[in-house]
DSSP file (Angstrom, degrees, kcal/mol; ACC not computed):
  #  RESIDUE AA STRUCTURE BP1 BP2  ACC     N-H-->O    O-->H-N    N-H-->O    O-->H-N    TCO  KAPPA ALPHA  PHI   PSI    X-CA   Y-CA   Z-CA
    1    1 A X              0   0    0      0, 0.0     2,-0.6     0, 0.0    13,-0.1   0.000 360.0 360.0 360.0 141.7   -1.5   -4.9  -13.7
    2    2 A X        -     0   0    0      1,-0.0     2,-0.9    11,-0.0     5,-0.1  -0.768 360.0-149.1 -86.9 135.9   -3.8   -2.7  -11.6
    3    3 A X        +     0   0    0     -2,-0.6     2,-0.2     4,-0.1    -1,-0.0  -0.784  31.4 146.1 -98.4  81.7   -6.0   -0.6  -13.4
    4    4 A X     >  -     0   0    0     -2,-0.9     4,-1.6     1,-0.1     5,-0.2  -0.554  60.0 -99.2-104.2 167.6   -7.0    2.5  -11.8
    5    5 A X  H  > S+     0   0    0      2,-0.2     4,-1.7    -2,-0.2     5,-0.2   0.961 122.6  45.9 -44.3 -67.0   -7.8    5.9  -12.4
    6    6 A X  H  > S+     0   0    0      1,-0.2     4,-1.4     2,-0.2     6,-0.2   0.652 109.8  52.2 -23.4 -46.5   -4.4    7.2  -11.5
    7    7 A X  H  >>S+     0   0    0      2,-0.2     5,-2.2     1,-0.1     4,-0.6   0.882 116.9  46.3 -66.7 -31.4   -2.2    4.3  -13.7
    8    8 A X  H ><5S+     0   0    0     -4,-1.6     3,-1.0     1,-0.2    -2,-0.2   0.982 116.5  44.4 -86.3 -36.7   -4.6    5.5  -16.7
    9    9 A X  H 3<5S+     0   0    0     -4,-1.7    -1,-0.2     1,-0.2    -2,-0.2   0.864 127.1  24.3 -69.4 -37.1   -4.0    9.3  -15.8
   10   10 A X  H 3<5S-     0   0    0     -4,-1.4    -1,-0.2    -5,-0.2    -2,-0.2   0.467 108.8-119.0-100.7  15.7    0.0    9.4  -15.2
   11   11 A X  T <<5 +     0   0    0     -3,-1.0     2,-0.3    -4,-0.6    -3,-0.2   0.961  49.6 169.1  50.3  41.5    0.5    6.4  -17.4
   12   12 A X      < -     0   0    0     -5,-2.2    26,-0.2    -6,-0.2     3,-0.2  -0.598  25.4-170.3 -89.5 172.9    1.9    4.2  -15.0
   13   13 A X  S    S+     0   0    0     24,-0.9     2,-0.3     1,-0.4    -1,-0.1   0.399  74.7  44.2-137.6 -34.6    2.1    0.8  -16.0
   14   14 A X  S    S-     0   0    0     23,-0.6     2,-0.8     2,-0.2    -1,-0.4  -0.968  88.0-120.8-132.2 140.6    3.2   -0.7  -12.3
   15   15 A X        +     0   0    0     -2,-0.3     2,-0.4    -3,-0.2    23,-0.1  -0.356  66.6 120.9 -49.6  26.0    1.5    0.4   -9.7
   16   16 A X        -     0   0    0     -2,-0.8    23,-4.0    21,-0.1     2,-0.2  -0.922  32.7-174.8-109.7 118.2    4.4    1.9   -7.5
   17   17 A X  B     -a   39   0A   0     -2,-0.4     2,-0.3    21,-0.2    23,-0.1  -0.792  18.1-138.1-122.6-158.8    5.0    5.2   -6.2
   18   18 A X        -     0   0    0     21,-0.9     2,-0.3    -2,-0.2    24,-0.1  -0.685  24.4-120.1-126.8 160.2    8.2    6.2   -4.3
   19   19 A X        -     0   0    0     -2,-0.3     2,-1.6    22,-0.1    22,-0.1  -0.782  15.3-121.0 -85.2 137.4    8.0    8.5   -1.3
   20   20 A X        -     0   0    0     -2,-0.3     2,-0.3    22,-0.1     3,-0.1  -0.439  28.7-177.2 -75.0 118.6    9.4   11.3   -1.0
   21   21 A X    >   -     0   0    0     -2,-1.6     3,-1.4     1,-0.3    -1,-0.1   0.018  44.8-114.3-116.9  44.1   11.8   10.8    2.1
   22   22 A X  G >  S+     0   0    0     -2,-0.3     3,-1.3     1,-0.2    -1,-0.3  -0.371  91.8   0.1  60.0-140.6   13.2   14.7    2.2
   23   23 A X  G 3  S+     0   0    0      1,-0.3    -1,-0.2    22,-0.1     3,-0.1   0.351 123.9  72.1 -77.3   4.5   17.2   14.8    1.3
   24   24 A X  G <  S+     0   0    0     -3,-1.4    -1,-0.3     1,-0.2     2,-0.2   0.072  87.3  85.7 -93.4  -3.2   17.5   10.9    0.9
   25   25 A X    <   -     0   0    0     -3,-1.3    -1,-0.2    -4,-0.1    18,-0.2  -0.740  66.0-176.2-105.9  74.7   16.0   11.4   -1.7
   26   26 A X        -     0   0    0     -2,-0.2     5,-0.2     1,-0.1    -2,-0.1   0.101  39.9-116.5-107.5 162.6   17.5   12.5   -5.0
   27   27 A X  S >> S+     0   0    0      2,-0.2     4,-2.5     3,-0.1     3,-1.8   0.886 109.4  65.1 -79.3 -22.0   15.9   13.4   -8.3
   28   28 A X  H >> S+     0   0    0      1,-0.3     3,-6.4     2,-0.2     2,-3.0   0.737 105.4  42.9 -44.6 -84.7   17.7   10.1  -10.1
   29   29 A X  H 34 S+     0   0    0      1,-0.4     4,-0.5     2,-0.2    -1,-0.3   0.171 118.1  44.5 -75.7  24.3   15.7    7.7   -8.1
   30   30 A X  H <4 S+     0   0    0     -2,-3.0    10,-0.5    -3,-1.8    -1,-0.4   0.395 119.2  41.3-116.0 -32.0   12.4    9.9   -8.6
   31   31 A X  H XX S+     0   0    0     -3,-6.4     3,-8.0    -4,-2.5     4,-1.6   0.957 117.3  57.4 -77.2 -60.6   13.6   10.1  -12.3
   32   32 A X  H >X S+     0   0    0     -4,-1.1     4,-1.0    -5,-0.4     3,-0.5   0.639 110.5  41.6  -2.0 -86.8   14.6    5.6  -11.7
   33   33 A X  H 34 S+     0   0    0     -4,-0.5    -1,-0.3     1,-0.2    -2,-0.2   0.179 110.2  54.8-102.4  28.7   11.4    4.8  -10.8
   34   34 A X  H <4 S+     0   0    0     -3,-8.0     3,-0.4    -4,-0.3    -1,-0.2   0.854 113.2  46.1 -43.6 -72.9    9.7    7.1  -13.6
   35   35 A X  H << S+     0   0    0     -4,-1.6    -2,-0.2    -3,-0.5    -3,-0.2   0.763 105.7  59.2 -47.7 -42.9   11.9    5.2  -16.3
   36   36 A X  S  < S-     0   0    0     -4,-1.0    -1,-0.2     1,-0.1    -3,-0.1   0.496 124.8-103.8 -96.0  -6.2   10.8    1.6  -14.4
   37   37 A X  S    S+     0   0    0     -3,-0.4   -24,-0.9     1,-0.3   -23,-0.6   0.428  88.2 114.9 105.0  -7.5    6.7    2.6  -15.3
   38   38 A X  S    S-     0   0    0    -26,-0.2     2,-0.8    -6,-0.1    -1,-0.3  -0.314  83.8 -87.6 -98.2-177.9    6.1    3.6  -11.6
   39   39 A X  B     -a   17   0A   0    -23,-4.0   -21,-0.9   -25,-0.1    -5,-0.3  -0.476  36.2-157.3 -90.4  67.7    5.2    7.2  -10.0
   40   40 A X        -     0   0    0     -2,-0.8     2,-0.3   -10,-0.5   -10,-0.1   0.014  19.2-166.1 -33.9 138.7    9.0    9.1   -9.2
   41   41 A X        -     0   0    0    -22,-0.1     2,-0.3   -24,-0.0   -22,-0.1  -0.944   4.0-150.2-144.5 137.5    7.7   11.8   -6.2
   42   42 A X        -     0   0    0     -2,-0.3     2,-0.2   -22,-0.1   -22,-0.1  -0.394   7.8-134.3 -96.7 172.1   10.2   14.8   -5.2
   43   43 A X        -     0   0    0     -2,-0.3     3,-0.1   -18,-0.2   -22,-0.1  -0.562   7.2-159.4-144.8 154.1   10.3   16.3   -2.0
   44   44 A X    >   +     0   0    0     -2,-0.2     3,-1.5     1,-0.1     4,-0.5   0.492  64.6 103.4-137.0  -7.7   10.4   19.7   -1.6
   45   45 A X  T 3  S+     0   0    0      1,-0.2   -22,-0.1     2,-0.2    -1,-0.1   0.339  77.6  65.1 -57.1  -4.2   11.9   20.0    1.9
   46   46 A X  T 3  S+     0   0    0     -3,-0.1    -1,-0.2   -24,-0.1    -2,-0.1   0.532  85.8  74.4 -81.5 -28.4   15.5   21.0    0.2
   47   47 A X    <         0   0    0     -3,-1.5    -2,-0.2     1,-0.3    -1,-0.1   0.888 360.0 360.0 -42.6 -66.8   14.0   24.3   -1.3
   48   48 A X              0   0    0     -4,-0.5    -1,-0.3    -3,-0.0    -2,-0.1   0.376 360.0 360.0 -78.8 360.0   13.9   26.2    1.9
């Protein structure tokens, strides 16, 4: 595992985040690759 500031702060465990890719993007697969140790990222382009 890589050891950074960021894994120690969010508790990530693998070193992956997701993009946020605007409506292709749903909060499962943000929540997914939470669950899987990595960084789940929303989008916020749907708000508007």
């Amino acid at each position: 595992m890589i050891e950074t500031n960021i894994t120690k702060m969010f508790g990530i465990k693998h070193p992956i985040f997701s993009a946020p890719m605007g409506p292709f993007f749903t909060r499962d697969l943000a929540l997914a690759v939470s669950e899987a140790g990595g960084l789940g990222v929303l989008s916020n382009v749907n708000i508007i």
